[in-house]
N, C-alpha and C positions, 0 to 999 in steps of 0.2 A: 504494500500500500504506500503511498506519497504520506511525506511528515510535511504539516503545513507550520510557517513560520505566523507567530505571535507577532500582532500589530492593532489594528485598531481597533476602537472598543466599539460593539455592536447595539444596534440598534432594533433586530429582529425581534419580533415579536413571539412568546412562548409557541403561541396556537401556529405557527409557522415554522421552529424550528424543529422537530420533527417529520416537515413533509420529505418525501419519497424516501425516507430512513427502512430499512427494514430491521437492523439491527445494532445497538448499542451495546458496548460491553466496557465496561470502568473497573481495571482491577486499580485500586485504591489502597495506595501504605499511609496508614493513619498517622504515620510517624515523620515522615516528612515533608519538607517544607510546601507543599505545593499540595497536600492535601485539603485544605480551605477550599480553594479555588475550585479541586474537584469536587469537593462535596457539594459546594452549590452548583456547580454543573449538575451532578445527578439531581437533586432537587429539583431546578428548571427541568428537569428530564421527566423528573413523576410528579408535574404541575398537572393539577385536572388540567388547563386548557392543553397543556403539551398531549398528554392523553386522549385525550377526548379529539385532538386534532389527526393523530393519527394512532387506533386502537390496537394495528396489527403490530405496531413497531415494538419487536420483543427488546426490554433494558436488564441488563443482569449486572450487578455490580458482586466483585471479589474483593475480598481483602485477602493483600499479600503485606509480607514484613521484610526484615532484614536490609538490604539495602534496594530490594528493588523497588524501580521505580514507578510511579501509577502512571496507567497508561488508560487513553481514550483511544479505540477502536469503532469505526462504522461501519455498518454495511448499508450501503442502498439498495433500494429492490431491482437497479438494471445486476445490482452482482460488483460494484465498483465498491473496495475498501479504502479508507483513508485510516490513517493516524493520524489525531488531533496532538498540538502540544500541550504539557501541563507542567513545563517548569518554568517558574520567572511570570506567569501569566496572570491574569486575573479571571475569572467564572466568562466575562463577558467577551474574551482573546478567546475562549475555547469555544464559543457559540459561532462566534463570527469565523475561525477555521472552521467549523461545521459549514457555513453559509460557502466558503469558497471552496470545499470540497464537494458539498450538491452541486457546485455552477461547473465546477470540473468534470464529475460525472456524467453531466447532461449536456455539457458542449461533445463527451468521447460516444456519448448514444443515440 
């Protein structure tokens, strides 16, 4: 999958950032620095409207320890995977790489 670089802070709307998602996966180390940011990712991720916007969009979140690192994984429903960044970011860096990996996706389909 493509790893998107951390920039600017987004604007997208909950009930819209899960469109054409099929799959979310956050394995999350509670222990370091850039768990915040992921947590409220996954948060925005299990918002009724993120829900309710798109039902089929399976979210599974893991916690890992030691020193790995958490990582945001996508899948879209054409089959395109991204990795979001989550270190040095803030919740709203890691939406808005979502945003530029759907536009990436749908310009390759």
């Amino acid at each position: 999958g493509t790893v998107w670089p951390a920039g600017v802070a987004c604007s997208l709307s909950p009930a819209a950032m899960l469109r054409s998602v099929k799959r979310i996966a956050i394995d999350l180390n509670p222990l370091r620095a850039e768990a915040r940011a992921v947590r409220e990712f996954w948060n925005r991720v299990n918002a009724r409207s993120s829900v309710e916007s798109n039902p089929k969009c399976e979210a599974q979140l893991s916690l890992v320890d030691g020193d790995a690192p958490s990582r945001v994984t996508v899948e879209f429903e054409a089959g395109d995977k991204a990795e979001l960044p989550t270190e040095r970011v803030r919740a709203d860096e890691i939406v808005q790489a979502l945003e530029f990996a759907r536009e990436d996706a749908e310009e390759k389909n």
